[in-house]
C-alpha positions in Angstrom: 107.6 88.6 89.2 109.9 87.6 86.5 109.1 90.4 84.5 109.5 92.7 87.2 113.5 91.0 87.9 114.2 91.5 84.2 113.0 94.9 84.1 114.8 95.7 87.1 118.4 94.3 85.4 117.3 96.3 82.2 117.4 99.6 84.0 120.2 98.7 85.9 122.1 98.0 83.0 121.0 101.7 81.3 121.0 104.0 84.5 124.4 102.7 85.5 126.5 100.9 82.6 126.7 97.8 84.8 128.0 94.7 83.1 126.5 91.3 83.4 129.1 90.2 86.0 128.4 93.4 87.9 125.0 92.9 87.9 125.4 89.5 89.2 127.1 90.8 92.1 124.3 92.9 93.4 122.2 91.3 96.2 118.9 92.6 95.0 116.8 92.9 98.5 113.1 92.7 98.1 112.1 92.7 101.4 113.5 94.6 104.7 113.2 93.7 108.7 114.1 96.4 111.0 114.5 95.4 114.9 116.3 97.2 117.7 117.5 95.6 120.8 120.0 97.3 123.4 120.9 99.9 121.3 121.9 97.4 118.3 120.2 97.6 115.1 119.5 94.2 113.2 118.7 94.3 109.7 116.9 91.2 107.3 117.0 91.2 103.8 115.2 89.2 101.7 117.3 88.6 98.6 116.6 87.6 94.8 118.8 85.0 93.8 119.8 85.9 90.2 122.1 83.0 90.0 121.2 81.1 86.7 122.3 77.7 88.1 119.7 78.3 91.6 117.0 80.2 89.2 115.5 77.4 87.7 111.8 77.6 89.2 109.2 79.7 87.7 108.2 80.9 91.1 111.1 83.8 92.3 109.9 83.4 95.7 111.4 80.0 95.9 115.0 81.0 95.0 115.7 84.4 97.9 118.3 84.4 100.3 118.3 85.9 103.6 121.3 88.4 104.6 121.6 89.2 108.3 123.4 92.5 109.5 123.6 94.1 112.9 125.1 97.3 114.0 124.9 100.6 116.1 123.1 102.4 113.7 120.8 100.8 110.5 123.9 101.9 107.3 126.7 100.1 110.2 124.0 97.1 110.2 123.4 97.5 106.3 127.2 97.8 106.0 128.3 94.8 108.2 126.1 92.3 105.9 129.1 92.7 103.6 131.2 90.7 106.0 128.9 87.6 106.1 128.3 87.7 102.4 129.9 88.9 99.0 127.2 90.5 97.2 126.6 94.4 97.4 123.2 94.9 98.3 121.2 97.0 96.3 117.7 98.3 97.8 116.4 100.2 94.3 113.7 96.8 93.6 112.6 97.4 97.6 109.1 96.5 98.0 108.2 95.7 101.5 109.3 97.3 104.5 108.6 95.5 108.3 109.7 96.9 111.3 109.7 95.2 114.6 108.5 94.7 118.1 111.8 96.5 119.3 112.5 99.2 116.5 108.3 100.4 117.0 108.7 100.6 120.9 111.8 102.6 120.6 111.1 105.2 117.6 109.7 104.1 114.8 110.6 108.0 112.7 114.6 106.8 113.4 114.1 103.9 110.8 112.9 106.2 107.7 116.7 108.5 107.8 118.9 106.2 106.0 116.3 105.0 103.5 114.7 108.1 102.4 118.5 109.7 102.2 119.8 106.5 100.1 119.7 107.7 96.6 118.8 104.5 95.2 116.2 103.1 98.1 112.4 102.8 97.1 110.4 105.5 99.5 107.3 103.9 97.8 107.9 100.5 99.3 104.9 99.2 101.3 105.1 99.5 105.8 104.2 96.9 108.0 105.0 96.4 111.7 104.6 94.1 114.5 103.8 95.0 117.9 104.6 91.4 119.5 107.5 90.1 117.0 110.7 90.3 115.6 111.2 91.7 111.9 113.5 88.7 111.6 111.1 86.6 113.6 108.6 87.4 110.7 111.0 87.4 107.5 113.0 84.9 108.0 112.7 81.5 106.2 110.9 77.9 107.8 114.4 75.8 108.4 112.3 72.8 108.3 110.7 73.4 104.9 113.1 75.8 103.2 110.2 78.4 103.0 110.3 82.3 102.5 108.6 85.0 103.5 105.8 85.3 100.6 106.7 89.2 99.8 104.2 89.2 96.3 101.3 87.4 98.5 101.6 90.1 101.3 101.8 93.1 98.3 98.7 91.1 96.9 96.9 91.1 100.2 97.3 95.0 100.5 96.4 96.0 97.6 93.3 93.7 97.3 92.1 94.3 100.9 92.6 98.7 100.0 90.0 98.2 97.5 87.4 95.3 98.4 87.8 94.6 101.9 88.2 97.6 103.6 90.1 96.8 106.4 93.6 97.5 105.3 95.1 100.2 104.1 98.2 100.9 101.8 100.6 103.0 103.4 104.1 103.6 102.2 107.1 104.5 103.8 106.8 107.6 102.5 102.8 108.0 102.9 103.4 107.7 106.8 106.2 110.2 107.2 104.2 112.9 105.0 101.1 112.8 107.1 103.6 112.1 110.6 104.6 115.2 109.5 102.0 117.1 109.1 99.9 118.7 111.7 96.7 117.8 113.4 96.8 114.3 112.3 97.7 111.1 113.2 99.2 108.0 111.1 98.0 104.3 111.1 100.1 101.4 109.3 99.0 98.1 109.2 100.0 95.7 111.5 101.8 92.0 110.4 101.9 88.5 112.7 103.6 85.8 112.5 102.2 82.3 114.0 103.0 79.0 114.0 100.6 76.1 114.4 101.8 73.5 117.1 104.1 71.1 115.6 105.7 74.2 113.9 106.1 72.6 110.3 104.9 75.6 108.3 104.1 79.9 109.8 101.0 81.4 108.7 102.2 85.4 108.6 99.0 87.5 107.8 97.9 91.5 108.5 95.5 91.6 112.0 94.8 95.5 110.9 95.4 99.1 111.5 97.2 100.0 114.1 96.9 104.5 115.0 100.5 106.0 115.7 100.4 109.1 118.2 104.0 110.8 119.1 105.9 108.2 117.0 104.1 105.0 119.3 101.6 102.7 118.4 98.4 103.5 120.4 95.9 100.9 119.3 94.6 98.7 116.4 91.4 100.0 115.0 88.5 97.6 115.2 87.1 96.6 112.1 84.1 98.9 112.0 86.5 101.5 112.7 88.7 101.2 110.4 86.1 100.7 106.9 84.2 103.7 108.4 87.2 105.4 108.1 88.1 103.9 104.5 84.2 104.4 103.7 84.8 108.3 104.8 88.0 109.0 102.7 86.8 106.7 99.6 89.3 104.7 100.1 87.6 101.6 97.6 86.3 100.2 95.1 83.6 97.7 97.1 83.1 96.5 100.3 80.7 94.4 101.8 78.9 95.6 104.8 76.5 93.1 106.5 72.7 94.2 107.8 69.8 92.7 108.7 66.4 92.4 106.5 63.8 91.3 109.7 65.4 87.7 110.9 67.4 87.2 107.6 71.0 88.5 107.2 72.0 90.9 104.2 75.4 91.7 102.8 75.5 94.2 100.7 78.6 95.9 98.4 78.9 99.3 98.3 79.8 101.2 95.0 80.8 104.5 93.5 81.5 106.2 96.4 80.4 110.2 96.7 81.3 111.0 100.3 82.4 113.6 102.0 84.1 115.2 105.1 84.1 118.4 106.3 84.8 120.6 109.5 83.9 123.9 110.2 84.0 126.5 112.8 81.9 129.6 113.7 82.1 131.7 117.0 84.6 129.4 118.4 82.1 126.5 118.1 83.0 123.6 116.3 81.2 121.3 113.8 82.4 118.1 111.9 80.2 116.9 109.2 80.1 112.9 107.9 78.1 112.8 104.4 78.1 109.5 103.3 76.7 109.3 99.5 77.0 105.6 98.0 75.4 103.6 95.5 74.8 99.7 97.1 73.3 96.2 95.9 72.1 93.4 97.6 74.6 90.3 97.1 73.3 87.5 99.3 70.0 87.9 101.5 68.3 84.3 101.5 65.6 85.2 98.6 65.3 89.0 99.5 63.0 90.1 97.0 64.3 93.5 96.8 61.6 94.1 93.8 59.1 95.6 96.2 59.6 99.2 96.8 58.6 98.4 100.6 61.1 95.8 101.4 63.5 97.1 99.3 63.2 101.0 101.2 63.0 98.9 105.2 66.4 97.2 103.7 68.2 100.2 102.5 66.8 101.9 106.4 68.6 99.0 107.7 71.6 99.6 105.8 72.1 102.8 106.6 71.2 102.7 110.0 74.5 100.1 110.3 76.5 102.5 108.6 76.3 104.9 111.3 77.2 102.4 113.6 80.4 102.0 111.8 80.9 105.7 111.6 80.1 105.9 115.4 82.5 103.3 116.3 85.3 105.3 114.8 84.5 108.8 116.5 84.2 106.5 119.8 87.7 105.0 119.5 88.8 108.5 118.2 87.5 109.8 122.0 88.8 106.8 123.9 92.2 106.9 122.2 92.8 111.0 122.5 93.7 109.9 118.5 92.7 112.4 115.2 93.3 109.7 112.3 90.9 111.9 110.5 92.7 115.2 110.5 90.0 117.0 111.7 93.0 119.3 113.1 94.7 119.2 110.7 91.3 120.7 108.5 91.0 123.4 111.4 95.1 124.6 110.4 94.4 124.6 107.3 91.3 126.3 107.1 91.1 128.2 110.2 94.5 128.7 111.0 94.4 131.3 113.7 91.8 129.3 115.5 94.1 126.0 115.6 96.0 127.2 118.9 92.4 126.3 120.1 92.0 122.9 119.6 95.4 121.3 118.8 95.4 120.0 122.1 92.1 119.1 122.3 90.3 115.8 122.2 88.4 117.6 119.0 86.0 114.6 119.1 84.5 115.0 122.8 84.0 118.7 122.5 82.9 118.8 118.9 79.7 118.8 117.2 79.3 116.1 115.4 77.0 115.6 111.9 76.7 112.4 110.4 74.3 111.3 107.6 74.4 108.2 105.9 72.5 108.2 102.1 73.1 104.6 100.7 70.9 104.1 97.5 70.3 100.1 97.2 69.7 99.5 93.4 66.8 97.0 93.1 69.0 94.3 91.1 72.8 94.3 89.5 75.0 96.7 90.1 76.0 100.0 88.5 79.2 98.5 87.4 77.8 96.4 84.7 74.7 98.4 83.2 72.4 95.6 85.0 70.5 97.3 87.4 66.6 98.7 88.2 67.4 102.1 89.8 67.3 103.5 93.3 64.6 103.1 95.6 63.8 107.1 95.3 
């Protein structure tokens, strides 16, 4: 994170000709809270304090300041921090975007106008919301033990759970408001809570999921099946662990290498939607499976891919149930079959389709393909 702070001064310094006592009067904002409340914005930034006499731990994240603004509108709110505090506040290092009970209910797409307009705001920096809290609620610091909001730990969290976990997803600011505005699809974001245990000496903030956005609202969080089916589908990672059964024993297997594949077609007004999922697998922890045997090993991989439908059939299920398209299955059909869209747009595309899935996990009989150490495929 240091490195990150000097780099940022560095290009300060050469994309403006900022001297060092300008630079020390920017209030650098890491973080951002957005909440709305009786038509009065509130904004909460999470500042880097670059003062060389409060810098003196190795750990950034113990030396931020919080700056409170509210307003009529989220530049007034942005604009009115300036009369509580001295600093100009500079959003070009922004990393973390939350946006709150309030500002979600009432429309989330009004947040993204100033930021993506603001010539020097970050449209790459990482969305959360909260359906039940206050941006502030969640950003703001423990009084009791001078805490912050852990912005690296939370970026950490994201990117780690996108490629071996399977039930988050990175999504910028400016990921959600290209596919919001695109057709036949629907957005999810991942959803941030904030919780105190009982005595209320330290908050535990962590991601609960994915929550689907239809019309600019939240509709639902996607149940975990749900959601890795749907990051299983777009190849959205590098491994993730799906638990099966072997008999009475329990299996967890990581998936590898993913190959898969999603398509939708129409003919004669009839419409099919085809799930292909091609991944390589290996058995991680199965109480002495002894995956050497070409019949345990093929009744394990059966087994496997019989619980990868369920995950894929969980999704199409909350896909009916929700009226929600976080596929693009629509969106396929306009591109592809654009006279034919008028059709289907307002359509749940999930009840009325036809729908294909197959599921072709190839369990390696030891290793993994990653290292070179493995047997082959049952085949």
């Amino acid at each position: 994170m240091k490195k990150i702070i000097i780099l940022t001064i560095s290009l300060i310094f050469l994309c403006t000709g900022c001297t060092y006592s300008e630079i020390n009067d920017l209030a650098i904002a890491n973080s951002v809270g957005i909440d709305y409340e009786d038509g009065i914005y509130t904004i909460t930034l999470q500042i880097m304090d670059l003062n060389t006499e409060n810098n003196r731990s190795s750990n950034i994240e113990e030396n931020t300041l919080m700056y409170v603004g509210k307003g009529n509108s989220i530049p007034t709110a942005i604009r009115n921090i300036s009369l509580k505090y001295p600093n100009t506040v500079y959003l070009g290092h922004l990393e973390l975007m939350v946006i709150g009970k309030g500002m979600v209910e009432y429309n989330i797409e009004k947040t993204f106008d100033y930021f993506m307009r603001s010539p020097e705001a970050r449209s790459e920096t990482y969305l959360l919301i909260s359906t039940k809290y206050k941006a502030n609620e969640i950003l703001d610091t423990n009084n009791e033990n001078k805490e912050s909001f852990p912005t690296k730990d939370i970026i950490t969290t994201i990117e780690n759970s996108t490629k071996r976990n399977g039930r988050i997803n990175e999504v910028s600011m400016e990921d959600f408001i290209a596919t919001n505005l695109k057709k036949g699809i629907d957005p999810i974001v991942p959803v941030i809570k904030e919780s105190k245990n009982p005595n209320k000496d330290f908050k535990n903030t962590k991601i609960i999921g994915m929550s689907v956005f239809k019309n600019n609202k939240p509709i639902d969080i996607l149940d975990d099946k749900a959601i890795i089916a749907y990051n299983i589908i777009n190849n959205n990672y590098q491994d993730i662990i799906i638990n099966t059964k072997y008999k009475d024993d329990k299996a967890s297997i990581i998936l590898i290498n993913p190959k898969n594949s999603f398509k939708v077609k129409v003919n004669d007004n009839k419409l099919n939607i085809y799930i292909n999922i091609n991944t390589d697998a290996y058995l991680v922890d199965g109480n002495n499976i002894e995956i050497t045997d070409d019949k345990t090993l093929k009744i394990l991989e059966d087994s496997l891919n019989t619980e990868l439908k369920k995950y894929v059939d969980s999704l199409i299920n909350f896909s009916k149930i929700s009226k929600t398209d976080i596929l693009g299955v629509k969106n396929k059909i306009y591109k592809f079959y654009t006279n034919k869209y008028d059709l289907y747009k307002d359509s749940n595309v999930y009840e009325s389709a036809n729908i294909i899935v197959n599921t072709n996990a190839k369990l390696f009989r030891y290793g993994n393909s990653n290292t070179g150490n493995y047997g082959g495929h049952n085949e």
